[in-house]
NUVO-703664 format. One line per 2 residues: for each residue y, x, z of N, C-alpha, C. Coordinates in steps of 0.001 Angstrom, whole numbers, plus 500000, padded with zeros to 6 digits. Layout:
Y/X/Z/Y/X/Z/Y/X/Z  ...
END
This chain:
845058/544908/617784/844750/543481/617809/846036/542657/617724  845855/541480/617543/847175/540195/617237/846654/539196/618038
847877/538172/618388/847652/537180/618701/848337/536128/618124  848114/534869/617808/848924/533832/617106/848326/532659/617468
849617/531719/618107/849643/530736/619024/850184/529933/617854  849169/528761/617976/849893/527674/616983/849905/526109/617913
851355/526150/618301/851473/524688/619004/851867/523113/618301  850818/522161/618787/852071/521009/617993/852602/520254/619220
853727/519957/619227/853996/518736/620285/853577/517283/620317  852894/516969/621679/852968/515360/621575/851497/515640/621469
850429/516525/621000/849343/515624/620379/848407/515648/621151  847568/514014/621030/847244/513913/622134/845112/514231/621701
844805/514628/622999/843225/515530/622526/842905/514259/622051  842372/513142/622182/841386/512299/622073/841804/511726/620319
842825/512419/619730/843169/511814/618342/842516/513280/617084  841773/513805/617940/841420/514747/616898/839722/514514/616900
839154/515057/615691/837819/514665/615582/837047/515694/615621  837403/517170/616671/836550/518126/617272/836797/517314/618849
837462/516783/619159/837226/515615/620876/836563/514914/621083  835880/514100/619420/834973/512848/619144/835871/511838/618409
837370/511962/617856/837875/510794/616681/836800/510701/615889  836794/509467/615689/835802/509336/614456/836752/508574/613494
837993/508546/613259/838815/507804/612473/840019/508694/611757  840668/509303/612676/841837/510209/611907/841239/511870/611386
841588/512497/610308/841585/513320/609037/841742/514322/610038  841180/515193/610382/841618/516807/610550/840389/517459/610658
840192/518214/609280/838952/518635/609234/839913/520493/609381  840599/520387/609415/840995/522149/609535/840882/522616/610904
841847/521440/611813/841303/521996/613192/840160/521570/613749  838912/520851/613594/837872/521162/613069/837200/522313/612957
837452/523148/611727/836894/523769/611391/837211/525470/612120  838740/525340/613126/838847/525902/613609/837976/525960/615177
837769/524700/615477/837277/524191/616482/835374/525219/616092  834773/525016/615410/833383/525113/614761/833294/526703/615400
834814/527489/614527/834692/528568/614503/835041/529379/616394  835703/528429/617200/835782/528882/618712/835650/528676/619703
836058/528620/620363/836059/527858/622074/837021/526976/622117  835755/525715/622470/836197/524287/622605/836538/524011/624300
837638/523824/624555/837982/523437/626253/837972/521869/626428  836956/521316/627050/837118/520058/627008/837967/519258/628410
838526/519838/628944/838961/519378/629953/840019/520519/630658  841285/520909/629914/842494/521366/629866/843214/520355/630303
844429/520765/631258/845651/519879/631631/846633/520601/631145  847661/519650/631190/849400/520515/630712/849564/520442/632532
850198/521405/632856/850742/521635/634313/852101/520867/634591  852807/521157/633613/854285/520482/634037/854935/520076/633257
855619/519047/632732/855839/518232/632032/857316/517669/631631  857827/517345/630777/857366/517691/629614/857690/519109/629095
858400/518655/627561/858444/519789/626874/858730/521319/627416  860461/521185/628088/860496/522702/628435/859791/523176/629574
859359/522078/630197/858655/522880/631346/857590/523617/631330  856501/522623/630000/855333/522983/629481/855700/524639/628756
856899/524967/628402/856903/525747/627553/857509/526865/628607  857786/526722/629732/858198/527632/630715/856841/528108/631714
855936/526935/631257/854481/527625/632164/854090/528544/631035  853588/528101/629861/853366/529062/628627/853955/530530/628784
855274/530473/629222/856001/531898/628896/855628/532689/630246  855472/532175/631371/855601/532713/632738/854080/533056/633041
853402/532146/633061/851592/531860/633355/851552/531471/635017  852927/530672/634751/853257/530262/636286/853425/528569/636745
852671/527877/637967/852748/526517/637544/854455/526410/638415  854527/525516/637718/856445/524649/637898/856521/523702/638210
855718/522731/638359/855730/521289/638403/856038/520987/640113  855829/522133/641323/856863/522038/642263/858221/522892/642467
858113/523299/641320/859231/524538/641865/860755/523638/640588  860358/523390/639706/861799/523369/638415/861898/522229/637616
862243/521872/636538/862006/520341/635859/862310/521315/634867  863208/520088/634032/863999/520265/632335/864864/521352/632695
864964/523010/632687/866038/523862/632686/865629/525020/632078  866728/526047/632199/866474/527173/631037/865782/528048/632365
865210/529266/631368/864530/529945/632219/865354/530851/632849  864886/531223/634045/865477/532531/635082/865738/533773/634424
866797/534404/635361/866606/535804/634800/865807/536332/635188  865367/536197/636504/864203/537041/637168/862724/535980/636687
862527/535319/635473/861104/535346/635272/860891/536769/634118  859794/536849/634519/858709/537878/633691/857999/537062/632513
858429/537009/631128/857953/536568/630080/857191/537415/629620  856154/536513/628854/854837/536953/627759/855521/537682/627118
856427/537586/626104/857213/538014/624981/857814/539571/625300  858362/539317/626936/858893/541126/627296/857934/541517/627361
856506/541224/628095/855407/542119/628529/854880/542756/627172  854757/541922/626136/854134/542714/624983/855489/543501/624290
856503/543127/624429/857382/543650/624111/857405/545346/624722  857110/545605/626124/857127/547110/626835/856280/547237/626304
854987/546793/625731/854025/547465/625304/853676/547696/623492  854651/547414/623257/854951/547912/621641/854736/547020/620952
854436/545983/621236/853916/544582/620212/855003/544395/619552  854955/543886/617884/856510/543408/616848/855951/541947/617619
856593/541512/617802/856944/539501/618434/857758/538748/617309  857041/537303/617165/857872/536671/616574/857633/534908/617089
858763/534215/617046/858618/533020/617651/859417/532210/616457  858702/531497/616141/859246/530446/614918/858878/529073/615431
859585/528173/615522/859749/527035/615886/861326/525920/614867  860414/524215/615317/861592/523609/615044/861675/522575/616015
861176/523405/617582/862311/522264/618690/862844/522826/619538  864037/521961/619079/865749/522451/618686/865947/522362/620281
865071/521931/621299/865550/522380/622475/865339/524003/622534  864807/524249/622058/864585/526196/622334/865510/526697/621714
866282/526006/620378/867188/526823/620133/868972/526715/620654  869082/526087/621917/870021/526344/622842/870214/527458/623061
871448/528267/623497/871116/529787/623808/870952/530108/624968  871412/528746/625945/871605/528571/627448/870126/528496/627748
869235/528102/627084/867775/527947/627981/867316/529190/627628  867326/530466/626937/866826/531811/627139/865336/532061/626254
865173/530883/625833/863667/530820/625864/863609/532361/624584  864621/532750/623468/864012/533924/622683/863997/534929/623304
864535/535583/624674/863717/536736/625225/862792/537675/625124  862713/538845/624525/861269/539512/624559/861362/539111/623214
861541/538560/621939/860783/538283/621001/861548/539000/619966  860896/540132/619063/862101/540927/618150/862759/539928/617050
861759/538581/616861/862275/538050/615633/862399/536380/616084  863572/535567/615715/863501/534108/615863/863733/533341/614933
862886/532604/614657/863455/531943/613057/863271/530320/613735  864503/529670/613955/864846/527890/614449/865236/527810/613145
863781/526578/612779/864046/525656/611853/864559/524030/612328  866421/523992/611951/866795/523083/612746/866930/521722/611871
867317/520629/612399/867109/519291/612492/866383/517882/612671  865062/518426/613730/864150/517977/614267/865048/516801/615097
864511/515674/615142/864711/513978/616338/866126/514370/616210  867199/514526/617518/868117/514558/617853/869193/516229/617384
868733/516445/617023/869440/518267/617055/871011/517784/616055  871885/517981/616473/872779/517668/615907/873542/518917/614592
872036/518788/613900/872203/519666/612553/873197/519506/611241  873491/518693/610843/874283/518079/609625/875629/517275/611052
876460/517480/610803/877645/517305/611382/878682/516288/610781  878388/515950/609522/879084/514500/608304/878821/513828/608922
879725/513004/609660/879303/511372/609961/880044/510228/609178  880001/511073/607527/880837/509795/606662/879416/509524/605938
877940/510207/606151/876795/510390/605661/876138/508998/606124  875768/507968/605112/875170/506866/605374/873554/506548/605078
873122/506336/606372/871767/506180/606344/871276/504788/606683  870167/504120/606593/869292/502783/606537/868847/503010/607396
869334/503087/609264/868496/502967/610159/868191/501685/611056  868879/500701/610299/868209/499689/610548/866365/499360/610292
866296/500024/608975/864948/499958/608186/863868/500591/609197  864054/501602/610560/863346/501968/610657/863449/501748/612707
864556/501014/612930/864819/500767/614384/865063/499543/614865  864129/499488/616099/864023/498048/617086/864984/498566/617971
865858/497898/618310/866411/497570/619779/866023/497199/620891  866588/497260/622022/865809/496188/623054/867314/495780/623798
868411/495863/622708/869166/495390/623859/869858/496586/625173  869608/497584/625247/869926/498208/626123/870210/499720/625363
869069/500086/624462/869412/501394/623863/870774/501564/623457  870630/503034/624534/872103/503798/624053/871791/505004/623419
870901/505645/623229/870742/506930/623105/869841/506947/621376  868532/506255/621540/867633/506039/620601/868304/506145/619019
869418/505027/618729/869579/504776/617508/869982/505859/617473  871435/506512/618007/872343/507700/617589/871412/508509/617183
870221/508933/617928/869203/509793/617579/868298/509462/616449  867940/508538/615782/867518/508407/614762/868597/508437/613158
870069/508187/613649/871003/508394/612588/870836/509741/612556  870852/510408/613609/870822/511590/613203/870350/512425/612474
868660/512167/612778/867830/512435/612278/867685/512309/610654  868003/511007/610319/867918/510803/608995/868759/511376/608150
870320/511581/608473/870829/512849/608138/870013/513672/607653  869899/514634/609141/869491/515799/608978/868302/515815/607771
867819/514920/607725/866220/515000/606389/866569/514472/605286  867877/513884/604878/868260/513216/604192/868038/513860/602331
867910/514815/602405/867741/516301/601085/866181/516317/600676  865165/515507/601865/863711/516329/601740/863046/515447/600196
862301/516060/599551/862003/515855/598168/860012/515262/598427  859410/516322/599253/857987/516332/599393/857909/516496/600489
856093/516639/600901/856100/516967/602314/856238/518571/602609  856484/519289/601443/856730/520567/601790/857888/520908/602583
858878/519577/602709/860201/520079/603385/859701/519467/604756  858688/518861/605351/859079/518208/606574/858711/519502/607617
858923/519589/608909/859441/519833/609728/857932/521512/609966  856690/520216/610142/855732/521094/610380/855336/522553/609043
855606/521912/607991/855359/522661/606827/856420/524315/607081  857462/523534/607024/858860/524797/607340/857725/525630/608064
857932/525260/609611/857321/526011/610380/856127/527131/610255  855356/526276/609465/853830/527545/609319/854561/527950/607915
855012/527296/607186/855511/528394/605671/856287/529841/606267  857121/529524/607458/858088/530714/607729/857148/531975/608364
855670/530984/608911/855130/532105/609721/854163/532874/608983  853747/532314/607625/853149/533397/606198/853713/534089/606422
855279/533988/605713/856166/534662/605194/856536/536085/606712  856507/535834/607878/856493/537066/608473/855826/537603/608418
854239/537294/608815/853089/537743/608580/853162/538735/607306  853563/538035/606411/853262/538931/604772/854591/540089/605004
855833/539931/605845/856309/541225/605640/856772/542179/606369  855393/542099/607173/854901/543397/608238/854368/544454/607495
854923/545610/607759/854147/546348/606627/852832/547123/607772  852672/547116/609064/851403/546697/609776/851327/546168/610445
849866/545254/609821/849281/543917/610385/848725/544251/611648  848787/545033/612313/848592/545290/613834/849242/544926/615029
849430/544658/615868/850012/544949/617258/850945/543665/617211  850684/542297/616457/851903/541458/616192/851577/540260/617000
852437/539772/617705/852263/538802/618574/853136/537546/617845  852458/536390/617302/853292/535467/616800/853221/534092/617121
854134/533130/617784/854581/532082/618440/855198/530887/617316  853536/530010/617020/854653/529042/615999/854221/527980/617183
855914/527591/617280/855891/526162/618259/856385/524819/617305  855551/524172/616647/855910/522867/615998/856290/521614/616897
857153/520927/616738/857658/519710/617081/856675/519032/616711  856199/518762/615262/855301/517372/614994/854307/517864/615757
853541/516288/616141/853406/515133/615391/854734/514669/616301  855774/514753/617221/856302/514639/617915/857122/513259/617055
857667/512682/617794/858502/510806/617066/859615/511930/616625  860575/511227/615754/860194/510385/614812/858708/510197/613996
858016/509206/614244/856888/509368/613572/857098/508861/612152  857200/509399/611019/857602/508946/609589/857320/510056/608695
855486/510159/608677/855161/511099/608204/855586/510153/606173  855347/511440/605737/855584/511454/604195/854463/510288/603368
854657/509741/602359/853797/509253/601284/852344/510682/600975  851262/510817/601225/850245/509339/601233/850203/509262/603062
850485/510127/603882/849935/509825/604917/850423/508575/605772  851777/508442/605481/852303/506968/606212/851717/505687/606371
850384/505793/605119/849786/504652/604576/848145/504521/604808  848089/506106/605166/846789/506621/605644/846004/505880/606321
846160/505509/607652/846111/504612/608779/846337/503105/609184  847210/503105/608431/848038/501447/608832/847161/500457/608433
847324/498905/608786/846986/497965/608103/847458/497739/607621  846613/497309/605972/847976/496566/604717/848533/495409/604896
848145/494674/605559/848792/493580/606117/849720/493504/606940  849966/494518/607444/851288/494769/608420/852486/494350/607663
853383/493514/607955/854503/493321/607180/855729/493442/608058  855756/493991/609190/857080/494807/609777/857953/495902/609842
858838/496193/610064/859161/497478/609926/858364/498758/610252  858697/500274/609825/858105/501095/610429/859016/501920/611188
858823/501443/612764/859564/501678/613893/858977/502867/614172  860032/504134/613302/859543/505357/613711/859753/506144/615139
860831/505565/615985/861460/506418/617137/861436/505001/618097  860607/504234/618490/861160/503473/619606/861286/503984/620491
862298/502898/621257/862772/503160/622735/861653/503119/623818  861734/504546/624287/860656/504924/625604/860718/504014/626605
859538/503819/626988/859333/502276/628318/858547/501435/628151  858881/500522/628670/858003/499431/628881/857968/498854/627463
856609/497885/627098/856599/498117/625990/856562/496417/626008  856306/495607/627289/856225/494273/627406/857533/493349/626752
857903/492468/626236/858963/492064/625607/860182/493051/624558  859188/494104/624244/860014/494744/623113/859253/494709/622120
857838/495481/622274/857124/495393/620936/856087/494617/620907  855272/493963/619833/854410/493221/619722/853040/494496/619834
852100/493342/620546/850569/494675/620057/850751/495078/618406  851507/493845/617411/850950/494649/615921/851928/496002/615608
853049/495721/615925/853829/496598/616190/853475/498015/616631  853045/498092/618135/852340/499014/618641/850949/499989/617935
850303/499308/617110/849067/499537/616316/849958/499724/615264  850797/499600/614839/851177/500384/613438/851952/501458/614075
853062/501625/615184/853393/502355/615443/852350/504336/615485  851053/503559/616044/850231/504371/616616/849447/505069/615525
849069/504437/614333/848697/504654/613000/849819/505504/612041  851102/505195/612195/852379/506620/611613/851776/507644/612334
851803/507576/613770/851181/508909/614777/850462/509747/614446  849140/508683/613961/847869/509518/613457/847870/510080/611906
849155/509476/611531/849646/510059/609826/850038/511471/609779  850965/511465/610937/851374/512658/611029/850703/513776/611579
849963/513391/612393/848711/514286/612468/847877/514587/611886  847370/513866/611029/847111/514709/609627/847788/515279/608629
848982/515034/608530/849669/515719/607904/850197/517213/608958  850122/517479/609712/850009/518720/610648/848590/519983/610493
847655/518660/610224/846399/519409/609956/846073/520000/609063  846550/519438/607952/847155/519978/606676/847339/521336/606402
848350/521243/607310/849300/522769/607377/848968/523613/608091  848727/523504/609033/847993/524383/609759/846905/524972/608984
845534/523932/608453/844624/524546/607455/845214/525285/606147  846592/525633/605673/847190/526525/604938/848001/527405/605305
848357/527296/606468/848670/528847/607178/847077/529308/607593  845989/528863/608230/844569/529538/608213/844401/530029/607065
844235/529451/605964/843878/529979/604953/844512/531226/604411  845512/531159/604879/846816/532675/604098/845919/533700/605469
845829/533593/606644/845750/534613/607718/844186/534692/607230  843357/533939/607176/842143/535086/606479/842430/535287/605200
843271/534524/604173/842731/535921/603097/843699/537552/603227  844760/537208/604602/845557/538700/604760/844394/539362/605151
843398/539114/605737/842569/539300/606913/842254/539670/608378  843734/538857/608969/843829/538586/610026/843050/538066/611090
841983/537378/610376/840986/536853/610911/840055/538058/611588  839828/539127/611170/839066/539806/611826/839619/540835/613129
841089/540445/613066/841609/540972/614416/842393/540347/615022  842492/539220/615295/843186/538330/616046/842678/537526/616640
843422/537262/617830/843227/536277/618717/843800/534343/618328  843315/533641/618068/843985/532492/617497/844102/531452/618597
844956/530827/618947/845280/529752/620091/845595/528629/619366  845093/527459/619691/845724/526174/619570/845879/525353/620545
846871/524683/620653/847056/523868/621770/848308/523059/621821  849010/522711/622678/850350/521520/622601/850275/521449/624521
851614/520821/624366/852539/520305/625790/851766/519299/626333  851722/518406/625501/851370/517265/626251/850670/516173/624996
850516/515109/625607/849689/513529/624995/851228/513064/624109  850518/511733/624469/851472/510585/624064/851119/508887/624075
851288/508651/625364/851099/507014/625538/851352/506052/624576  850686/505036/624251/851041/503791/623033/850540/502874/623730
851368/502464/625003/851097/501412/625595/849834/500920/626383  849240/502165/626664/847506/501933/627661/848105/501859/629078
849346/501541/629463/849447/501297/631048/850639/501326/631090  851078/500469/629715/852202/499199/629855/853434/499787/629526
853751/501019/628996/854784/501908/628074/854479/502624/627145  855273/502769/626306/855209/504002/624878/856060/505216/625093
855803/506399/624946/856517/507274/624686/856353/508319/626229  856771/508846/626594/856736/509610/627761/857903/509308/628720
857941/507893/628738/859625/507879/629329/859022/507247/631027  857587/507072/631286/857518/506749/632521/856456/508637/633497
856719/508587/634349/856148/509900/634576/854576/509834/635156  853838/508567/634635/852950/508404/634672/851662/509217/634075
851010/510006/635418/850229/511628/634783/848847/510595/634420  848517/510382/633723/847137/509484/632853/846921/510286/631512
845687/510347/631604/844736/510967/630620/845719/511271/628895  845864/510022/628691/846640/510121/627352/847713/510974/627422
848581/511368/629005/849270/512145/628429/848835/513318/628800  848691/513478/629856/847815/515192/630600/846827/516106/629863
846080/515137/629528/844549/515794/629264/844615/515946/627772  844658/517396/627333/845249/518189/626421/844123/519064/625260
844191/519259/623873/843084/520326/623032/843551/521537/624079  842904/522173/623743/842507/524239/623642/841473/524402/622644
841938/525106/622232/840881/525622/620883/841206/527585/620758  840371/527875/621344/840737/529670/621072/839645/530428/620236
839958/531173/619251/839117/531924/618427/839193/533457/618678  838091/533892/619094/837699/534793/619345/837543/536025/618119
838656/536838/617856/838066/537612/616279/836577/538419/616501  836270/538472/617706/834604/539066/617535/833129/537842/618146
833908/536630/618102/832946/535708/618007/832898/535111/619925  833955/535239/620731/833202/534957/622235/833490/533691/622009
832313/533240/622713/832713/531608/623059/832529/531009/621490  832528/531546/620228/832048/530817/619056/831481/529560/619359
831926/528175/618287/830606/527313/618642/830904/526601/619808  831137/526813/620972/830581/526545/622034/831884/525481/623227
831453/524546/623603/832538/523895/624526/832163/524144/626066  833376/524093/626122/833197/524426/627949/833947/523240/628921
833388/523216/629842/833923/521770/630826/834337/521761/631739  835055/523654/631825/835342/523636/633284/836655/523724/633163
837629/522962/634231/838796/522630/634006/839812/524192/634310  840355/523716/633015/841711/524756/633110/843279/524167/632143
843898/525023/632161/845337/524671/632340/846476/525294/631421  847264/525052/631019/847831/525598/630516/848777/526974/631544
848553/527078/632449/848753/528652/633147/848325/529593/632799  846956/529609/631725/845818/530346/631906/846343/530942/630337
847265/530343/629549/847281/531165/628258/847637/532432/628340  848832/532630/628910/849514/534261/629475/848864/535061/630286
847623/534356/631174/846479/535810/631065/845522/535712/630010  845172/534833/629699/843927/534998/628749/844606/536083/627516
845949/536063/627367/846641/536987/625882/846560/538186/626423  847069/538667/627976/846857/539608/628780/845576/540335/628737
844737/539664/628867/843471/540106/628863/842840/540520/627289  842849/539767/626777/842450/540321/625517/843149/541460/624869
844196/541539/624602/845079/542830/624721/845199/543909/625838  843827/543799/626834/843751/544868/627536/845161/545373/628170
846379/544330/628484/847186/544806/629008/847303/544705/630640  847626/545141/631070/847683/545018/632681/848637/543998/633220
847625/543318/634207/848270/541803/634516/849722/542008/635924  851160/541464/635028/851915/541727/635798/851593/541039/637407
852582/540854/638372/852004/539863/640146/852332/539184/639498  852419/538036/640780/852728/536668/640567/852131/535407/639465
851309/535886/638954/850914/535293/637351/849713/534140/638300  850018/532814/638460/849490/531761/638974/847997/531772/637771
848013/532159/636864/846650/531294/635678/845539/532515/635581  844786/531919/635040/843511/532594/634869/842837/532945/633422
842464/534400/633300/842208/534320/631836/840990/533432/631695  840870/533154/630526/839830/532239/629964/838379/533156/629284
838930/534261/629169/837768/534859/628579/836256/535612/629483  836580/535445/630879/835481/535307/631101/834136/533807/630681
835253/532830/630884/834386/531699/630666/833778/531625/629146  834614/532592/628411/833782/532256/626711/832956/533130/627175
832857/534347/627492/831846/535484/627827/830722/534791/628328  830794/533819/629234/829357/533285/629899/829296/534633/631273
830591/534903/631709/830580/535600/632690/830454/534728/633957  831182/533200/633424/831810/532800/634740/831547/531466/634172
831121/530608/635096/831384/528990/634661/832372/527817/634935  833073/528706/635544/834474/527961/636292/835482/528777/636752
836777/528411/636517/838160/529349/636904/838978/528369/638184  838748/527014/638615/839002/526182/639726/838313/525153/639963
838580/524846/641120/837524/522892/641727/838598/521867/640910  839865/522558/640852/840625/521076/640812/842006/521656/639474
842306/520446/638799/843191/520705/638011/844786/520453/638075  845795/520857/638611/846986/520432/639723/848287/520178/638415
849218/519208/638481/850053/518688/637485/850990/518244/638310  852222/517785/637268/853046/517316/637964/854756/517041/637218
855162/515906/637397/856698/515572/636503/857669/516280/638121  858188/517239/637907/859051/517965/638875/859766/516755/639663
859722/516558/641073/860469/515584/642003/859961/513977/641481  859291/514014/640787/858750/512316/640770/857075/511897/640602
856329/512957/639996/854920/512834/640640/853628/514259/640592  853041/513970/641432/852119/515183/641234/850797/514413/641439
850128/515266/640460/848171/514836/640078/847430/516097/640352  846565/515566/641209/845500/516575/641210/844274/515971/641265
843548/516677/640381/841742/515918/639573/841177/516683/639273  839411/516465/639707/838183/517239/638825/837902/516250/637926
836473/516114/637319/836425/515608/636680/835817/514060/636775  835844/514224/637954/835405/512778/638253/836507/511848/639114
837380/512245/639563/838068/511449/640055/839651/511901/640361  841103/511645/639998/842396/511230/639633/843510/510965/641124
844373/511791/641431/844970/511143/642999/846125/511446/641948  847443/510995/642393/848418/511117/641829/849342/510582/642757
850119/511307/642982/851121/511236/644196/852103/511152/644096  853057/509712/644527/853889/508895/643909/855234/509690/644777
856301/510607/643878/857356/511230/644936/858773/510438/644930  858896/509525/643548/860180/508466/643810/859987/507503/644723
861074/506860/645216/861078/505387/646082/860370/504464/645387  859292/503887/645711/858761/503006/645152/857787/503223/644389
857516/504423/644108/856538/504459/643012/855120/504790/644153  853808/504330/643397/852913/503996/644319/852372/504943/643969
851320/505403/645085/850466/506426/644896/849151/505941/644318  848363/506758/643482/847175/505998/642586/846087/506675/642755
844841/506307/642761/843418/506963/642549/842337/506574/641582  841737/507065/640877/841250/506443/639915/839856/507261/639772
839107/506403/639692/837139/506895/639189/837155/507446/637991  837290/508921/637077/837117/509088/635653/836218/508765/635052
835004/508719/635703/833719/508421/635019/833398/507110/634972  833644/506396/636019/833462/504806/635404/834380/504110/635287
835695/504862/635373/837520/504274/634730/838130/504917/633762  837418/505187/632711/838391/506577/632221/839393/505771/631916
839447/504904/631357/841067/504375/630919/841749/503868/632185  841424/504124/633017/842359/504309/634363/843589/503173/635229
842050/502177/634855/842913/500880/634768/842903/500172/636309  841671/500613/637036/841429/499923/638533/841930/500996/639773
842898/500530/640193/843759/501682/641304/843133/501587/642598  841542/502587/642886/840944/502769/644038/841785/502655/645097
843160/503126/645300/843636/503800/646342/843567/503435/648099  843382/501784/648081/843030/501141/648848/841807/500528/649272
840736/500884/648586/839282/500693/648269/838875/502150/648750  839214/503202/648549/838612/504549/648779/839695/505422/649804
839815/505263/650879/841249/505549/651786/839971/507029/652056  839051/507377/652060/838460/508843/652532/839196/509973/651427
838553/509301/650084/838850/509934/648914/840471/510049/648928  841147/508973/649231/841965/509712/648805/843229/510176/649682
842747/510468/651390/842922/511638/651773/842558/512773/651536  841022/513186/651186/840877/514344/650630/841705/515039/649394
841805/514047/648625/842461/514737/647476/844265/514433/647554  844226/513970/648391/846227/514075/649000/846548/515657/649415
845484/515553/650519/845421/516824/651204/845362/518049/649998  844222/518048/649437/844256/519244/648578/845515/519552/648099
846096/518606/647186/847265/518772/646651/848348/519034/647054  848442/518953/648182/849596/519265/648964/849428/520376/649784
848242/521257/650033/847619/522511/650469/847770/523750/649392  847769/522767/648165/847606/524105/646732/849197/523910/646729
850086/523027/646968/851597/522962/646540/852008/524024/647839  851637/523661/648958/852235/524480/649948/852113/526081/649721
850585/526512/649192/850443/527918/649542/850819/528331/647873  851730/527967/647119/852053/528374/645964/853111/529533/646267
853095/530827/645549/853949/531810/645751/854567/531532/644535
END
């Protein structure tokens, strides 16, 4: 058997139209969706990127234990475990935080292919190289970091001809190309981690145009500055910003539906395990910032796709509502590969719940930005526990707040001791 994990960063569930979009293009994941198990109520555990990608590797939650750092020597990775057990591994990615050598993350994996010059990666090194980033950047007066990072960027893409060169394409083109030169299609464990739809959002001609209003006559502010969004951007601003977003997400969908297409006609499809999923959301100003720069755990950014395909049909078809997590990928791969589950492994496989063995793997779904906030929620109701100076603690009704706009916390003082308590009972007895 195989397994092949296809991640994008940033994307957020409610922009795809197996969640209920009824507006943005992705009929591939879709059609991947048709073909598996739909999770409607997945969280990312810890946040952001590397952390998300350190629960992935471990099947361990972090969001009290670590933040932004490289991994331990003493963690136990996915990648070694199939590695002792004879699996060829391959991890292809283009964010260029993994390809540090200090964060560890290729471990366990026989093959790494970093496709570099994604946002900031300081790929092209000419700084006599002149780019128009005025054309595509707001200020606010304070950015120090933003522009440098968008010169950069434009550099680095400065060569691309079509959308065959952008970022996501590389990525699934490189992961054919391993796929096709295995000489057996057995026992292969393969890791494509995509950056898009991740900002810069400046997807290619037709999709840039896909979405937008034609009447928009402002720039297209592909990388704004994370924050508050009050006296920097206009709502029209924001709505075109959010429309590049959904460009590039179809242009992701794209690709993805042509790496599917190459893995069934290898016919991979009839022995593999297929994963889809991502880190995290991406706020556009529903509670007064853009970007992930406040550590505010709300739906848009937490509440995450899963899409798993079953090569003998479990869970086909079918959505499930019982909350789980991104802990749960590194047993659910465990399990299906019949490998034996190392200790310590905090997550839960998922494949009883496609089986219809089980209708639930927890009561509560536990999150958290390392030292500044932790969330814990079913599906009806949101505590979020404020750990900087000043930042307030919040409670919120999902079912008659989903956009999470009226802060119970002082209206419901029962509720939200109970769910303080929990959260700080599941943080305490964490091994």
């Amino acid at each position: 058997m195989n397994v092949i994990i296809i991640i994008n960063d940033s994307l957020r569930w409610d922009h795809l139209g197996c969640y209920g979009n009824k507006w943005i293009k992705t009929p591939n994941l879709d059609k991947l969706a048709s073909e598996g198990a739909v999770f409607d109520y997945c969280y990312s555990e810890g946040l952001p990127t590397v952390p998300t990608r350190t629960t992935f590797f471990t099947g361990r939650f972090t969001f009290p234990f670590r933040g932004w750092q490289r991994l331990e020597p003493t963690d136990l990775l996915l990648a070694e475990v199939l590695w002792n057990r004879g699996y060829n591994s391959a991890m292809i990615t283009d964010v260029y935080h993994l390809h540090k050598p200090t964060m560890a993350f290729e471990r366990g994996f026989d093959y790494t292919k970093h496709i570099r010059g994604h946002e900031g990666d300081p790929f092209v090194v000419d700084e006599s190289i002149e780019v128009n980033v005025d054309k595509y950047y707001k200020g606010d007066g304070k950015d120090k970091s933003v522009r440098a990072q968008l010169i950069q960027y434009l550099r680095n893409i400065r060569h691309w001809k079509s959308e065959e060169d952008t970022f996501v394409a590389q990525v699934l083109k490189e992961g054919i190309k391993w796929l096709k030169d295995q000489k057996k299609r057995d026992n292969l464990f393969l890791w494509l981690d995509c950056f898009d739809p991740h900002e810069p959002w400046d997807p290619p001609s037709p999709y840039n145009r896909m979405y937008t209003d034609p009447n928009y006559n402002g720039k297209d502010i592909i990388h704004p500055i994370p924050g508050r969004v009050e006296g920097y951007l206009t709502p029209e601003e924001i709505h075109h910003i959010k429309m590049l977003y959904a460009g590039k997400i179809t242009l992701c969908d794209r690709w993805i539906g042509f790496f599917l297409d190459k893995v069934r006609e290898m016919g991979l499809f009839e022995n593999s395990l297929i994963i889809f999923t991502t880190d995290h959301g991406a706020p556009f100003g529903e509670h007064g910032y853009i970007k992930k720069a406040e550590p505010g755990l709300y739906e848009e950014l937490v509440h995450i796709p899963l899409i798993i395909r079953h090569p003998e049909g479990l869970g086909a078809g079918k959505r499930f509502n019982a909350l789980v997590e991104t802990t749960e990928i590194f047993p659910t791969i465990l399990d299906f590969l019949k490998v034996p589950r190392p200790l310590r492994i905090h997550g839960e496989s998922l494949l009883p719940l496609m089986a219809g063995q089980a209708e639930s793997i927890r009561d509560y779904a536990y999150m958290g930005y390392f030292k500044r906030t932790w969330r814990v929620s079913d599906r009806i109701w949101s505590f979020t526990l404020g750990l900087e100076k000043g930042r307030p603690n919040e409670l919120y009704n999902l079912k008659e707040d989903p956009g999470e706009k009226k802060n119970l916390i002082t209206k419901e003082p029962a509720k939200t001791m109970e769910l303080e308590l929990e959260l700080r009972r599941f943080v305490s007895n964490l091994r």
